[in-house]
N, C-alpha and C positions, 0 to 999 in steps of 0.2 A: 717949514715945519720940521722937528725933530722927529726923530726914527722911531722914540717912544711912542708921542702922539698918533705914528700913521699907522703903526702896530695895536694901539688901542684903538682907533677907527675900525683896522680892517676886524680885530676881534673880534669886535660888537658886532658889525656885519654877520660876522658868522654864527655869531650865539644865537640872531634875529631868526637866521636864515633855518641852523639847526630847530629851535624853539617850533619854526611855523613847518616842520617837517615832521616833528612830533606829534602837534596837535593835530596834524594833517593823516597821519599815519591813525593815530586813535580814532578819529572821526571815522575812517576808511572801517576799522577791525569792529564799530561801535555800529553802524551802519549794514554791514554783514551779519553781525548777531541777531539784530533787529528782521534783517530781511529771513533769515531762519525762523527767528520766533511768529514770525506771520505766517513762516509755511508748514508751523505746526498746527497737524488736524487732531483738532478738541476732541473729538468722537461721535461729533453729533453735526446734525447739518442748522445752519444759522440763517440760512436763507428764507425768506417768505415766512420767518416766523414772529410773530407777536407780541412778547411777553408783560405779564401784570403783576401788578401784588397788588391785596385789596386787604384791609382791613376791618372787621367784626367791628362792630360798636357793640360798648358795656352791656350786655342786654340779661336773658335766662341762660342758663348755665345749658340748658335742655336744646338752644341752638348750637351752643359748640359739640356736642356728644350726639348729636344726629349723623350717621355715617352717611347717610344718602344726599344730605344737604348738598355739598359740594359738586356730586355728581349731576345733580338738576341743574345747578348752572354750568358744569363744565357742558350738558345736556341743550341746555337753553343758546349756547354762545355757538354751538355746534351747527346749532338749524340756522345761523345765520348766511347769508348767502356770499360767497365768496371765500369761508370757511370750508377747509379739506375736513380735520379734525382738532381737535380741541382735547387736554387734558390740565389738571392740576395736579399739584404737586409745592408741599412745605417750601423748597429752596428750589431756586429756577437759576440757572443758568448766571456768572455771575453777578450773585449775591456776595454779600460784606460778609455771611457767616454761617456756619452750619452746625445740624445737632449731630453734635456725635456721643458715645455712648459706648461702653466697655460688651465686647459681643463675645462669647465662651462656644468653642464647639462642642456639639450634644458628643454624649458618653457612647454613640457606635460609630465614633472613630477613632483612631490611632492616635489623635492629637486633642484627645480630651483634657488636657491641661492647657491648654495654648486659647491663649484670653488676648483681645487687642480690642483697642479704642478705634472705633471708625466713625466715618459720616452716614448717620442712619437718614436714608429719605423716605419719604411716604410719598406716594403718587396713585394719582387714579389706572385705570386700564389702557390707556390712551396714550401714556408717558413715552415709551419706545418711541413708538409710531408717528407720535407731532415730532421728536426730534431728530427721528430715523436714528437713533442708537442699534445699534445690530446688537440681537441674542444668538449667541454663537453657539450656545447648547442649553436645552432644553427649553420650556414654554415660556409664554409671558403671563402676564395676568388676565383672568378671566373671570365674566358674569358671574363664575360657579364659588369665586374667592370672597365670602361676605363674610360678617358677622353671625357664629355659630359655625362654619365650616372648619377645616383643618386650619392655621394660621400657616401661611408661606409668603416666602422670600425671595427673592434672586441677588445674588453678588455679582459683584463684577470682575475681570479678569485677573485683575491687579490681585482681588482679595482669593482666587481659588489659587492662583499661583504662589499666594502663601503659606494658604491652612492645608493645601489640598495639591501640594506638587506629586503632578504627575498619575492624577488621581480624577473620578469624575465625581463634583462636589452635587449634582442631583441627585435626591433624595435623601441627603444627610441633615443634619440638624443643627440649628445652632440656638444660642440660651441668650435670649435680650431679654431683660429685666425681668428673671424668672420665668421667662415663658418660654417656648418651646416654641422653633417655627423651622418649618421645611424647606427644604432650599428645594424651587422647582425650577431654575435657569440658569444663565450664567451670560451676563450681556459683556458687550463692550466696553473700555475705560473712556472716561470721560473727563476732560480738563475742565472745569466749572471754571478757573482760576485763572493765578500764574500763568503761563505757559511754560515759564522755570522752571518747575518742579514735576518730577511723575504722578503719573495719576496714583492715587491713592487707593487704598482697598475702600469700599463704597457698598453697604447696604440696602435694599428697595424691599420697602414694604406697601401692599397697598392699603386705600386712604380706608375701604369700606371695612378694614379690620384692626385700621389704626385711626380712628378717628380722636378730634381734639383739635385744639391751638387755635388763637384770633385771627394769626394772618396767615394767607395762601398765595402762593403765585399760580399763575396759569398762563400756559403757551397754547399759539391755536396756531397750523400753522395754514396759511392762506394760498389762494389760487394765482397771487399777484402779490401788489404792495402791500403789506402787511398794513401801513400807517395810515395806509384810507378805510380802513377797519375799527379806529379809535372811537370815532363818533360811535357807531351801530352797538361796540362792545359794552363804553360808558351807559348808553340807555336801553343795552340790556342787565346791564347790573345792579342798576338804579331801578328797574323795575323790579328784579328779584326782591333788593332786599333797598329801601329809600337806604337805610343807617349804614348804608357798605359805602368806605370810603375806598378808593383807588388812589396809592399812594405812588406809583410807579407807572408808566405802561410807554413802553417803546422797543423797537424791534431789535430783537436778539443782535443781529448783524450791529447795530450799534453801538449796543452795550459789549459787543465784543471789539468794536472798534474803541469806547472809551477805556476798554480794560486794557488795551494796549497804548494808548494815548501817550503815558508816562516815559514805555520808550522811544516811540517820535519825539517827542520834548527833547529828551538826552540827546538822540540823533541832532536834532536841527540846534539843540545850541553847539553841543561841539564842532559841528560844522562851522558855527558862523567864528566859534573862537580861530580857528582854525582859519577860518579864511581871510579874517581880521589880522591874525598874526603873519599871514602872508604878503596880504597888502602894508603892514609896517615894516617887512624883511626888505619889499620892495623898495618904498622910500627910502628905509635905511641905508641899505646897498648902492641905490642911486646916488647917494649924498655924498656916500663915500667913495664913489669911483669916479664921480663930477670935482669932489674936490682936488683927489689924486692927480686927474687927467690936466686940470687948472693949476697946479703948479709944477707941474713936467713940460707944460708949454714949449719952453725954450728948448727943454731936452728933444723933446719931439721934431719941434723944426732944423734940432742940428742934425736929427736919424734920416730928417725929410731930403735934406739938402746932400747926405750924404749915400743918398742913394735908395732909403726905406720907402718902401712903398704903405698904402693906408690902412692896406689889410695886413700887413706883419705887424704894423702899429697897435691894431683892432686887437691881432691876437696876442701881442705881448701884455695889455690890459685885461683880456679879457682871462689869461694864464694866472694873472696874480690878484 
């Protein structure tokens, strides 16, 4: 063999070897990221809870603009047995998408110019509490919060740390579609999403002051396994209402396990490229240190003869 050819063997060897150390190396740094993004806490507990969407059929206009509708079956799903508590609310917990909506603070604060687009949710009284979101200053929603009383709000920490650094955002005011609503609290940030990304500034209004809209979700959260809940839930919704279709319903915990799905995938392919390119370093290297060692034969047995022993042999091959 020329010196060319055994310099192009050993090269490839080593591009294999570099190659399967890289994709071995990104797997490693891919896999770490992953194991973080797990160990980001959402803001909310996911455990033993529920969740649904149900959808209105085309009906009177007079069912969607009933504020109490919703709360009779958040009401209804409550008295079931094995149920802690029960609430609804517009967007549940990884959803595809949210309203959001340009929010202006009221004119008795300092930043009455300062307007931002956020995610406005509407939830019943019950919201916090199915998902153990913490209100870290002031109230939550209450029986006393209906149609005809004051109109209030809570933001979350994300959005008082913007409008209101340094500042306590209860009892100020902010301007949603002309209207005027009092901020009575201020909860916890909450990852709906991504885990990528920070929480965002985030809205709550409740449902009996903002009523509307065909579809709702509802979390309930349970004493046990959420998914032996499915049955009891379906045929109580189908009593409330026969035309309520349930387009969704499985437990939080999962749907936060499929929101993360995407980066397991990444993880377990890079892995196997990774491990794939190792076992062809492997072969590769083999081929070329078996053919090496097959035509040094003679050279070998003249080192053998002349005193070399199997292990300087070993490590003179194993050196280059």
């Amino acid at each position: 063999a020329t010196s060319g050819g055994v310099a192009f063997r050993r090269g490839l060897a080593v591009a294999q070897v570099a190659l399967a150390i890289v994709l071995l190396s990104a797997a490693v740094l891919l896999a770490r990221s992953a194991r973080r993004m797990y160990a980001v806490r959402p803001g909310f507990d996911a455990e033993h809870v529920l969740a649904l969407r149900y959808h209105d059929a085309i009906g009177s206009p007079r069912r969607f603009g009933d504020p109490e509708r919703r709360n009779r079956l958040v009401l209804a799903l409550e008295a079931l047995p094995g149920v802690l508590r029960a609430a609804a609310a517009l967007d549940v917990p990884y959803d595809d998408s949210y309203y959001t909506n340009s929010v202006k603070v009221g004119r008795h604060t300092s930043f009455a110019n300062d307007s931002v687009s956020v995610p406005l949710q509407t939830v019943t009284e019950g919201y916090f509490e199915v998902l153990k979101i913490p209100l870290v200053r002031g109230r939550g929603f209450g029986d006393e919060d209906r149609i005809g009383a004051p109109r209030v709000a809570i933001i979350n920490q994300a959005m008082a740390d913007r409008l209101f650094p340094g500042e306590s955002p209860v009892g100020r005011e902010l301007t949603i579609d002309a209207s005027q609503w009092a901020i009575i609290g201020v909860s916890g940030n909450v990852l709906y999403g991504s885990v990528r990304n920070p929480a965002a500034p985030e809205v709550f209004r409740v449902m009996r002051q903002r009523p509307g809209g065909v579809t709702t979700g509802i979390v309930l959260r349970a004493r046990g396994d959420p998914a032996v809940l499915a049955a009891s839930v379906r045929r109580v919704v189908r009593e409330f209402d026969p035309d309520v279709a349930i387009t969704r319903m499985q437990s939080l915990a999962t749907r936060r396990t499929d929101a993360l799905a995407p980066i397991r995938l990444s993880v377990g392919m890079m892995t196997f490229f990774a491990l794939a390119a190792i076992a062809i370093s492997a072969i590769g290297l083999y081929g070329v240190v078996s053919y090496d060692v097959a035509q040094r034969t003679r050279e070998f047995g003249v080192r053998l003869a002349l005193g070399a022993t199997q292990g300087s042999l070993l490590g003179l091959v194993l050196r280059q």
